[in-house]
PDB file of N, CA, C and O in Angstrom:
ATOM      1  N   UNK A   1      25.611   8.009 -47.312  1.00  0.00           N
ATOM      2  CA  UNK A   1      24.278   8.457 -47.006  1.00  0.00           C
ATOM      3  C   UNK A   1      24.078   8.349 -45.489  1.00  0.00           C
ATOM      4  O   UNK A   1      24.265   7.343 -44.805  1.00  0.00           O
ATOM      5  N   UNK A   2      23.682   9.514 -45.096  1.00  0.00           N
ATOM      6  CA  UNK A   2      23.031   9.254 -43.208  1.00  0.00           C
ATOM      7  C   UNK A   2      21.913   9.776 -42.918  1.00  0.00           C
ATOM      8  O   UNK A   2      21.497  10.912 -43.147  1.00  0.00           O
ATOM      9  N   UNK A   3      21.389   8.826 -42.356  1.00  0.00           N
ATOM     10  CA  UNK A   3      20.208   8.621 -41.439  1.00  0.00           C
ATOM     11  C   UNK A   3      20.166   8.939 -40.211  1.00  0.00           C
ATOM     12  O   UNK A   3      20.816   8.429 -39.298  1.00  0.00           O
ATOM     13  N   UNK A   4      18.985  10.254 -40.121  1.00  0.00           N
ATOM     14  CA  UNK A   4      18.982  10.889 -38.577  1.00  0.00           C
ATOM     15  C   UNK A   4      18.149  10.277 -38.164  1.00  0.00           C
ATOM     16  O   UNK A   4      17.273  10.334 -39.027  1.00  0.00           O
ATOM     17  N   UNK A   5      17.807   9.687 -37.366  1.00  0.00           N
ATOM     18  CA  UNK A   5      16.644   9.255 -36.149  1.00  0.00           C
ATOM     19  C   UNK A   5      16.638   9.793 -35.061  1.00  0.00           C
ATOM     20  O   UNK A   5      17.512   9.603 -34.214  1.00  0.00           O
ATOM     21  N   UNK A   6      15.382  10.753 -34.881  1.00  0.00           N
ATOM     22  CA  UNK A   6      14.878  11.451 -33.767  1.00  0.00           C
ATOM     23  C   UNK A   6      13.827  10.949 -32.814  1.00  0.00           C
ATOM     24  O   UNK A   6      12.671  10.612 -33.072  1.00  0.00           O
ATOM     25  N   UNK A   7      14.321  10.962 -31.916  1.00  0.00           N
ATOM     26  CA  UNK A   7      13.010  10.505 -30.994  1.00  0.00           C
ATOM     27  C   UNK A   7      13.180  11.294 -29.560  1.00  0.00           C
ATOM     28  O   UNK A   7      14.318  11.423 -29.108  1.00  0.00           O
ATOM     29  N   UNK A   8      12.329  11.690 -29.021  1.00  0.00           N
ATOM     30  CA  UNK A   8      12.448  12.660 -28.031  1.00  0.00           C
ATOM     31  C   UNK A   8      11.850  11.468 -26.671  1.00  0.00           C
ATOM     32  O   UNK A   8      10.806  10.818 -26.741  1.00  0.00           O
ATOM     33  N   UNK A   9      12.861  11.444 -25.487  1.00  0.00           N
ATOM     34  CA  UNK A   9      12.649  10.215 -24.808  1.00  0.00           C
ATOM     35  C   UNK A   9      12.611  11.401 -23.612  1.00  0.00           C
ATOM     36  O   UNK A   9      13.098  12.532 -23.606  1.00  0.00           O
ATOM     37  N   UNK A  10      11.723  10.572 -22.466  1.00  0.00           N
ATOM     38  CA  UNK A  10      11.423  11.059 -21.241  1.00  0.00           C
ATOM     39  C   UNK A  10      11.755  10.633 -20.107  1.00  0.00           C
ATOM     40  O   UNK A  10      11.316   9.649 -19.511  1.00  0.00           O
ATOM     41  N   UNK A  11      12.616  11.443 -19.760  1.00  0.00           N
ATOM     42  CA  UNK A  11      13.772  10.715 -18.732  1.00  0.00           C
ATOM     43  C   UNK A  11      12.868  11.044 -17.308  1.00  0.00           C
ATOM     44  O   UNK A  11      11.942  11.846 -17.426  1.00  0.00           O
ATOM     45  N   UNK A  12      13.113  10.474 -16.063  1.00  0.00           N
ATOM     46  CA  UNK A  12      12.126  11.098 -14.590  1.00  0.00           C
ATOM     47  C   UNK A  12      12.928  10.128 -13.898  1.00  0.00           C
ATOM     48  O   UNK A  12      12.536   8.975 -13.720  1.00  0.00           O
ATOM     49  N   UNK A  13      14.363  10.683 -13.387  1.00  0.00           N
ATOM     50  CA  UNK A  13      15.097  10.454 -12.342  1.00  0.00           C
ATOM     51  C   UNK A  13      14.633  10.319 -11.170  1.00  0.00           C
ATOM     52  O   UNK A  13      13.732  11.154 -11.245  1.00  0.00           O
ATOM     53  N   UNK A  14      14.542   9.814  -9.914  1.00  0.00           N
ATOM     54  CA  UNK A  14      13.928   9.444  -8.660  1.00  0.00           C
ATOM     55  C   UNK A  14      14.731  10.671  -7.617  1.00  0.00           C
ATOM     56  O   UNK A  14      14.303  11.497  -6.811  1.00  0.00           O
ATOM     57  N   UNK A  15      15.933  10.339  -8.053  1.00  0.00           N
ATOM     58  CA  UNK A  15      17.007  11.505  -7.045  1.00  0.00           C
ATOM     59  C   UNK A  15      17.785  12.384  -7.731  1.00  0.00           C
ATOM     60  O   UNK A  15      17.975  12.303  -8.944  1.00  0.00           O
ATOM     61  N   UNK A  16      18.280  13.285  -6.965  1.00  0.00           N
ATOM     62  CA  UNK A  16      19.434  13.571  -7.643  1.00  0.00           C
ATOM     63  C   UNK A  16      20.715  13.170  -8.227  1.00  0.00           C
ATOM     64  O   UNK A  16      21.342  13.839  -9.048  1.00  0.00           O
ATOM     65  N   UNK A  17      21.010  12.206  -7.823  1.00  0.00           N
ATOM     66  CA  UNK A  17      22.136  11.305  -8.176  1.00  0.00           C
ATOM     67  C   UNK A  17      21.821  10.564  -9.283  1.00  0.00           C
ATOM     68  O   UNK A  17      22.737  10.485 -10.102  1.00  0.00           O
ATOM     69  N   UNK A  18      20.865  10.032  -9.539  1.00  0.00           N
ATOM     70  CA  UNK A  18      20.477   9.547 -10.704  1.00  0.00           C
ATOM     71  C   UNK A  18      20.539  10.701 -12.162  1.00  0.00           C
ATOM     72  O   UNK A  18      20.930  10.461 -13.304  1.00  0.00           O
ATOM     73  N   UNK A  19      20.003  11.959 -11.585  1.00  0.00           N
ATOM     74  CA  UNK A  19      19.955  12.997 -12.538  1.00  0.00           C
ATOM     75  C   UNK A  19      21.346  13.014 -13.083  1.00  0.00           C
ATOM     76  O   UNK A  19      21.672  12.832 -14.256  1.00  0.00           O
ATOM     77  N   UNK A  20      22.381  13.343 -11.706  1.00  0.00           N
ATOM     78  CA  UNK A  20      23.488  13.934 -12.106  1.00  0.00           C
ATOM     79  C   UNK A  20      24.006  12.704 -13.230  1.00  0.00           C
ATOM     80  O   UNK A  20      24.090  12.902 -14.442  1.00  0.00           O
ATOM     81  N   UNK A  21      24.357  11.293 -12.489  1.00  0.00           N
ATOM     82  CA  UNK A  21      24.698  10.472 -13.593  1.00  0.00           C
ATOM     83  C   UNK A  21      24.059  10.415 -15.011  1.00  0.00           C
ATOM     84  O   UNK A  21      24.875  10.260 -15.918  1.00  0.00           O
ATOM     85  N   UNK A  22      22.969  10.496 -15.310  1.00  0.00           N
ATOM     86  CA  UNK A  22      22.506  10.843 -16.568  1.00  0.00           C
ATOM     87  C   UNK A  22      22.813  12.198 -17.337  1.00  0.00           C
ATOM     88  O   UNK A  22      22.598  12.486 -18.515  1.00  0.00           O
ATOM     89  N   UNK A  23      23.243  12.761 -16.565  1.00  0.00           N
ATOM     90  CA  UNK A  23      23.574  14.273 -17.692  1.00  0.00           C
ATOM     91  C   UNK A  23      24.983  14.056 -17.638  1.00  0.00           C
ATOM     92  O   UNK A  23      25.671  14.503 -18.556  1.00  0.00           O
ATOM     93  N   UNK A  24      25.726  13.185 -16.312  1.00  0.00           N
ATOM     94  CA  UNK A  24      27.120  12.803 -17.382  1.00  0.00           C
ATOM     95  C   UNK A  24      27.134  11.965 -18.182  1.00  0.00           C
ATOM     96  O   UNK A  24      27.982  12.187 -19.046  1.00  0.00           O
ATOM     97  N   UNK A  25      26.608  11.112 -18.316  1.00  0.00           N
ATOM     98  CA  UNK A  25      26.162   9.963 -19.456  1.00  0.00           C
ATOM     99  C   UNK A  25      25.879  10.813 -20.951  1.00  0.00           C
ATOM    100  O   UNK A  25      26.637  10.730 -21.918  1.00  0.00           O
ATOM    101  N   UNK A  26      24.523  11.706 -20.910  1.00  0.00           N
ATOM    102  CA  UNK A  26      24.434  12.361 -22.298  1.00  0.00           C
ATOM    103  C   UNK A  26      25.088  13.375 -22.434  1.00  0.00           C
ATOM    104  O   UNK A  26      24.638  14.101 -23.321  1.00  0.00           O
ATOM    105  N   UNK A  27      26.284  13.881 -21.753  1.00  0.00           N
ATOM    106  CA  UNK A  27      27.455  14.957 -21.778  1.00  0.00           C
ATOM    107  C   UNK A  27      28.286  13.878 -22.501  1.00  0.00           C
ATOM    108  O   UNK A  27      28.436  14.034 -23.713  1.00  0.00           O
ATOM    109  N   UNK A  28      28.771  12.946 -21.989  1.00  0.00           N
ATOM    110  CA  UNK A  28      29.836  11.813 -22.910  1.00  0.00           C
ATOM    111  C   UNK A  28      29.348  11.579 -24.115  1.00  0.00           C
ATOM    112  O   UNK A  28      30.165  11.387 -25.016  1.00  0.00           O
ATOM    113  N   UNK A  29      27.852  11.538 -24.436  1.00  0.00           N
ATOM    114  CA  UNK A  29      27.941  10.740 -26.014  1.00  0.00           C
ATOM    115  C   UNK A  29      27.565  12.347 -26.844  1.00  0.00           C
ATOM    116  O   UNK A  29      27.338  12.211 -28.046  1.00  0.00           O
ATOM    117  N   UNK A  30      27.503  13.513 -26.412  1.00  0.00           N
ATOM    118  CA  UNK A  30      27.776  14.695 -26.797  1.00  0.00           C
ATOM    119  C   UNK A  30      26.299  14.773 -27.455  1.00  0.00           C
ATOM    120  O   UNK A  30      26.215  15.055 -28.650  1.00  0.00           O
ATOM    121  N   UNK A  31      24.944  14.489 -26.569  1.00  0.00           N
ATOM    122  CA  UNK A  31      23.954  14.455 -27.212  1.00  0.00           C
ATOM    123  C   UNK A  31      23.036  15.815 -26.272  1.00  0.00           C
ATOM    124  O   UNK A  31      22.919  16.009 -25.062  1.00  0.00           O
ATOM    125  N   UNK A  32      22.592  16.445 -27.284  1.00  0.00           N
ATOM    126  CA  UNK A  32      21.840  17.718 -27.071  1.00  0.00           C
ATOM    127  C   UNK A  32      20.672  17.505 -26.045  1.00  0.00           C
ATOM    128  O   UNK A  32      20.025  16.487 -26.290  1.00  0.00           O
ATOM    129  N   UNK A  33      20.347  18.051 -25.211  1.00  0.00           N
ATOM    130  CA  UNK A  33      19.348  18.074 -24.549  1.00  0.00           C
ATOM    131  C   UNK A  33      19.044  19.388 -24.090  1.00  0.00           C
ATOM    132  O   UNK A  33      19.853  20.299 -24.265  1.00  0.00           O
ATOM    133  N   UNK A  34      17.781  19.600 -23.428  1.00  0.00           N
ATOM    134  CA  UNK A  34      17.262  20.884 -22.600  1.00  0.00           C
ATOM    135  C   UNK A  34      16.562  19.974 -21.355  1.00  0.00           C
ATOM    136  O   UNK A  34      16.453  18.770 -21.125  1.00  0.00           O
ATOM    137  N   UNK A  35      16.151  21.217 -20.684  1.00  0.00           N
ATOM    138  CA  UNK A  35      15.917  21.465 -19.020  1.00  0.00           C
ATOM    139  C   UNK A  35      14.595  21.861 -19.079  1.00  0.00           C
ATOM    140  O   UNK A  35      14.497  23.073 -19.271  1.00  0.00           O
ATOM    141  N   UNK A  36      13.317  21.151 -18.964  1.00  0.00           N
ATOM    142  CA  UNK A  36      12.430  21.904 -18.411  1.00  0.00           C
ATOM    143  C   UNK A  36      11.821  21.821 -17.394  1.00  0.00           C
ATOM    144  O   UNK A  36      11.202  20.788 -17.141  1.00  0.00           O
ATOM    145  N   UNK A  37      11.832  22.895 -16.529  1.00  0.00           N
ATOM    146  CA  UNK A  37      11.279  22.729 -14.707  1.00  0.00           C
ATOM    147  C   UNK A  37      10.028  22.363 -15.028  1.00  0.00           C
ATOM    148  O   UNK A  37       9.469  22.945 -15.958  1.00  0.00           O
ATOM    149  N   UNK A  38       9.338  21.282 -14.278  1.00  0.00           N
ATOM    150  CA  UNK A  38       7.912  21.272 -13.716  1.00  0.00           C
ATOM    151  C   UNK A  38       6.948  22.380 -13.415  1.00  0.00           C
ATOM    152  O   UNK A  38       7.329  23.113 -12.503  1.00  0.00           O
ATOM    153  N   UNK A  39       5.863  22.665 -13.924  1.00  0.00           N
ATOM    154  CA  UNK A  39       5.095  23.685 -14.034  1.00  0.00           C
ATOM    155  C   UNK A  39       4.546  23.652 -12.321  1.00  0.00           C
ATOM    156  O   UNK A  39       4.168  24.680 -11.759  1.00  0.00           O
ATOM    157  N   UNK A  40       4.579  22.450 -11.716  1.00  0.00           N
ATOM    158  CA  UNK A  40       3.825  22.117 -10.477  1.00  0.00           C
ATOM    159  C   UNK A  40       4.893  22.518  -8.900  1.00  0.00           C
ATOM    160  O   UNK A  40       6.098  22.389  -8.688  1.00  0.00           O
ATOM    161  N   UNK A  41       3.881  22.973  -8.142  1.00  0.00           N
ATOM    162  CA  UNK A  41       4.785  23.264  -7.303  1.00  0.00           C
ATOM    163  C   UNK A  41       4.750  21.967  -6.629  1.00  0.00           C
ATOM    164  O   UNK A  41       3.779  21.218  -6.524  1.00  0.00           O
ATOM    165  N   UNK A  42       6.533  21.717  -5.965  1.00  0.00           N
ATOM    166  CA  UNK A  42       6.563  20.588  -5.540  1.00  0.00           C
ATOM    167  C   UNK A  42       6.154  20.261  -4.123  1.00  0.00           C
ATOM    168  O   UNK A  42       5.888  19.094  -3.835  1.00  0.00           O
ATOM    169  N   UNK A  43       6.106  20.953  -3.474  1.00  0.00           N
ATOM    170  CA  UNK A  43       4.499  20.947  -2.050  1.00  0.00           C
ATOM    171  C   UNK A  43       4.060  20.458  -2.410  1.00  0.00           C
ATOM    172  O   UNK A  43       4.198  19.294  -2.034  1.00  0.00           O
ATOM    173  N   UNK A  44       3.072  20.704  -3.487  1.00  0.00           N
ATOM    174  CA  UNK A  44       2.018  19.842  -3.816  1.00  0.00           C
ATOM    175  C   UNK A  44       2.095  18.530  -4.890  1.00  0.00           C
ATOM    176  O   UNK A  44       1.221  17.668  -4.974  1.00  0.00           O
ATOM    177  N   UNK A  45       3.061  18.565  -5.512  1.00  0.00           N
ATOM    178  CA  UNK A  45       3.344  17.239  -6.153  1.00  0.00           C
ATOM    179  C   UNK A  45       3.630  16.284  -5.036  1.00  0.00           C
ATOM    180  O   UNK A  45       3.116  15.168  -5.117  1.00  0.00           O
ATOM    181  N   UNK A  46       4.427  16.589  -3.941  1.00  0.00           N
ATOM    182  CA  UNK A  46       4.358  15.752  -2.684  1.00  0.00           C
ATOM    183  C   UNK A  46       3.646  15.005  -2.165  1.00  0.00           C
ATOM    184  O   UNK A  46       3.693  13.801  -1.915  1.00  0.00           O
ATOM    185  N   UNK A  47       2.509  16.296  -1.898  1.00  0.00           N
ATOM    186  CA  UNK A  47       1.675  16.053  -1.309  1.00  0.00           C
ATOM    187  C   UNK A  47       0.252  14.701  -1.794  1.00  0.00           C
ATOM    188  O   UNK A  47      -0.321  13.836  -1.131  1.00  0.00           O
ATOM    189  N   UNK A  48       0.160  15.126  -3.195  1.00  0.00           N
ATOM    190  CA  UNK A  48      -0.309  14.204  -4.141  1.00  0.00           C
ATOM    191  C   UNK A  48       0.318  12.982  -4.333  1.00  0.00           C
ATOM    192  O   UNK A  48      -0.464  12.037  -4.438  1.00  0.00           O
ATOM    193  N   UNK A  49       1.566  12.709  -4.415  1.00  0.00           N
ATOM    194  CA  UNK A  49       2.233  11.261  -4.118  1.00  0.00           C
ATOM    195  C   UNK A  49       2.162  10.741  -2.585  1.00  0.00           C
ATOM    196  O   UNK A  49       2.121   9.519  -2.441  1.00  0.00           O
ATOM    197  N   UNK A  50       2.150  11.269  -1.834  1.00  0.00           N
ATOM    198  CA  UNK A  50       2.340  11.201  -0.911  1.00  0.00           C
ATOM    199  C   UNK A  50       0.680  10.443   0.192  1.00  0.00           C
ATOM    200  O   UNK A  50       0.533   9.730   1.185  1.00  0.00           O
ATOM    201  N   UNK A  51      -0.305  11.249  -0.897  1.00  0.00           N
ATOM    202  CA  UNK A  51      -1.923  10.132  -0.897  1.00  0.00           C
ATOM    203  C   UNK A  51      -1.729   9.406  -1.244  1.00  0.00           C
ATOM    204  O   UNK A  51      -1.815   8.396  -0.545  1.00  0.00           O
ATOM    205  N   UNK A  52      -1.324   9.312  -2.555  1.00  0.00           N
ATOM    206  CA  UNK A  52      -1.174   8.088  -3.608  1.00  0.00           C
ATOM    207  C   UNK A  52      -0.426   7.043  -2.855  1.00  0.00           C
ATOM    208  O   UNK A  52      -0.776   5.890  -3.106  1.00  0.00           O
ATOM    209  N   UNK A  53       0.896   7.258  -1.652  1.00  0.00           N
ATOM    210  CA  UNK A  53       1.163   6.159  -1.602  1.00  0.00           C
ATOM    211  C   UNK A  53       0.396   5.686  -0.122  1.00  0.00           C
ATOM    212  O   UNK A  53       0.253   4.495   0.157  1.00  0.00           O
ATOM    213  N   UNK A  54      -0.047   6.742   0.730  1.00  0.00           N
ATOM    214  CA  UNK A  54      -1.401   6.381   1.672  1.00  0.00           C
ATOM    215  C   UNK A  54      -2.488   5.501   1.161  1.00  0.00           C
ATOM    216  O   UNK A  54      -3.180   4.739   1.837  1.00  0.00           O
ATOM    217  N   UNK A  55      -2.532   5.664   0.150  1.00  0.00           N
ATOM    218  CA  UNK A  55      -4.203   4.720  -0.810  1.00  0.00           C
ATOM    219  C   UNK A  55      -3.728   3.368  -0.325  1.00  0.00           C
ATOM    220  O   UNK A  55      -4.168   2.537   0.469  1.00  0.00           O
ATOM    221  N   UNK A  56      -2.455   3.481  -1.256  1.00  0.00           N
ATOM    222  CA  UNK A  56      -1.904   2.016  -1.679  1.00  0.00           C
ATOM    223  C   UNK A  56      -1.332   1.469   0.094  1.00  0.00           C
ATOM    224  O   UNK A  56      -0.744   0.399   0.252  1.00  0.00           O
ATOM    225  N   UNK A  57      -1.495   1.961   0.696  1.00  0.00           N
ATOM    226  CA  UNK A  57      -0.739   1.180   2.179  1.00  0.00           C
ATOM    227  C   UNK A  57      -2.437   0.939   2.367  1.00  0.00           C
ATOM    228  O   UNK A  57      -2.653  -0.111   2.972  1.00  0.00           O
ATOM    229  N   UNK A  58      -3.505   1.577   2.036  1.00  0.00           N
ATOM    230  CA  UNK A  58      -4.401   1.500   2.858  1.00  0.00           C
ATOM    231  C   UNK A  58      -4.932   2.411   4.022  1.00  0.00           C
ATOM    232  O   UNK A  58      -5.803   2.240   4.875  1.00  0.00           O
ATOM    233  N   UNK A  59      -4.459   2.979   3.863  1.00  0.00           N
ATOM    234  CA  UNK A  59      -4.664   4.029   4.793  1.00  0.00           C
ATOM    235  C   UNK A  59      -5.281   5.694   4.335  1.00  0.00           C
ATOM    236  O   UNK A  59      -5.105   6.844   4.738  1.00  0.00           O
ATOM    237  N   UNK A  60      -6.282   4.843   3.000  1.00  0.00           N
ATOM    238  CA  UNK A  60      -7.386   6.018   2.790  1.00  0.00           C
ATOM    239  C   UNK A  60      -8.534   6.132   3.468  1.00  0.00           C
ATOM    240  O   UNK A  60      -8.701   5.206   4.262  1.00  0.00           O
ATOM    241  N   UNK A  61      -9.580   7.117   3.437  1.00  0.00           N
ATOM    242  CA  UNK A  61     -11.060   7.343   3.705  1.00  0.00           C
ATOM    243  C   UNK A  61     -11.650   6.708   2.496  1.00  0.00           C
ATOM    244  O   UNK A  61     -11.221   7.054   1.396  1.00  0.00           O
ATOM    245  N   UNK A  62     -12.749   5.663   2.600  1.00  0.00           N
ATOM    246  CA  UNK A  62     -13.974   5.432   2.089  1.00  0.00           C
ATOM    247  C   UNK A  62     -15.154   6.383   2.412  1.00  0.00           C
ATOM    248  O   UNK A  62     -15.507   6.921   3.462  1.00  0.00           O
ATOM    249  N   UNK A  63     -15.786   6.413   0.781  1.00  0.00           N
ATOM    250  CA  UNK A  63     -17.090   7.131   0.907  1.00  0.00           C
ATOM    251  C   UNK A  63     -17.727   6.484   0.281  1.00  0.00           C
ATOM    252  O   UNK A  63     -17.442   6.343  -0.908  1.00  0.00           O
ATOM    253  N   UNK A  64     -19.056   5.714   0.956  1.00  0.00           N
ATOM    254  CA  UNK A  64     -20.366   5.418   0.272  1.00  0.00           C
ATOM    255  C   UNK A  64     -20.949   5.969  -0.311  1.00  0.00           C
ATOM    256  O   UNK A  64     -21.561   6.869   0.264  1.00  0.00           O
ATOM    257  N   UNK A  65     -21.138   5.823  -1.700  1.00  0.00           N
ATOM    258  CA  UNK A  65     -21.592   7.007  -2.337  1.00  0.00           C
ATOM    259  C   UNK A  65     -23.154   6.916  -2.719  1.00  0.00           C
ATOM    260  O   UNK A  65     -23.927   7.680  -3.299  1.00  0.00           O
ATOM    261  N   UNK A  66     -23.330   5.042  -1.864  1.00  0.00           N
ATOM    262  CA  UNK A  66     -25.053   5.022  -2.195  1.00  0.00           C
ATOM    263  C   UNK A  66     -25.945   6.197  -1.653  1.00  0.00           C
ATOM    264  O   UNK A  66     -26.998   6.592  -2.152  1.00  0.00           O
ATOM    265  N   UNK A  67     -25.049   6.874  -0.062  1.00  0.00           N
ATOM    266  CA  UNK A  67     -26.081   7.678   0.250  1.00  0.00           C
ATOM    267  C   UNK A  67     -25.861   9.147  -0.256  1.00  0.00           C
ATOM    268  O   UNK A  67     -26.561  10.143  -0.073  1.00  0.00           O
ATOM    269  N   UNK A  68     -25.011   9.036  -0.755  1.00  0.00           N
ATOM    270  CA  UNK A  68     -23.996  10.553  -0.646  1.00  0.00           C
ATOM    271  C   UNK A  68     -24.733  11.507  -0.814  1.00  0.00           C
ATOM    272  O   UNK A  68     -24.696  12.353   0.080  1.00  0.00           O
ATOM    273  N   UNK A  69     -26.017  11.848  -2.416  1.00  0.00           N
ATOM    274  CA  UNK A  69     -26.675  12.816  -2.675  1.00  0.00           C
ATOM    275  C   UNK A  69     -28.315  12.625  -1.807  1.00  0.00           C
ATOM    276  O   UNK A  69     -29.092  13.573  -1.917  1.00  0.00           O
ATOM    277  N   UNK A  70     -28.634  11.747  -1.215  1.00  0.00           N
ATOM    278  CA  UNK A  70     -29.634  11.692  -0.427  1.00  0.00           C
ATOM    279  C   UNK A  70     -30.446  12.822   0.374  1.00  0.00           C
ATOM    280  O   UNK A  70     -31.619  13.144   0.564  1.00  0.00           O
ATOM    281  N   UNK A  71     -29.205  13.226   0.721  1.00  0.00           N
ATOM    282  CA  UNK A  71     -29.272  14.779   1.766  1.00  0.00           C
ATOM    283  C   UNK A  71     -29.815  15.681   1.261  1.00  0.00           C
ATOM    284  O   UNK A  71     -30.526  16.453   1.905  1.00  0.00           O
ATOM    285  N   UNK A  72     -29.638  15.769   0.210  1.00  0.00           N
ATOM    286  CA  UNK A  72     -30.286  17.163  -0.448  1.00  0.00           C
ATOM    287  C   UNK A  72     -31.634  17.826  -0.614  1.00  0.00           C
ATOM    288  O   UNK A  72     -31.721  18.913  -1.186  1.00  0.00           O
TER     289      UNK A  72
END
């Protein structure tokens, strides 16, 4: 009797080298996979990490937002 267990896992390599070693890794154990490109252009995925890691150094803009709608 055999038992399939499926689970669909989410791989997010940092470099390319990491990629490449992982698709020789699941090329050796002869396990099926697909490719799907990012819907996002990567300019702007950049660019969005790239605040994200400005926030975290500190090196964002604050906005008071007590006065913010005041103006109007």
């Amino acid at each position: 009797m055999y038992f399939y267990i499926m689970e669909t896992l989410i791989i997010q390599p940092k470099t390319k080298k990491q990629l490449a070693a992982l698709k020789v890794v699941i090329k050796a154990f002869k396990i099926d996979y697909r490719y799907e490109a990012s819907p996002y252009n990567p300019e702007f995925v950049e660019k969005i990490l790239q605040g994200r890691d400005d926030v975290i150094a500190g090196n964002g803009v604050k906005i008071e937002t007590k006065g913010l709608w005041s103006n109007l």
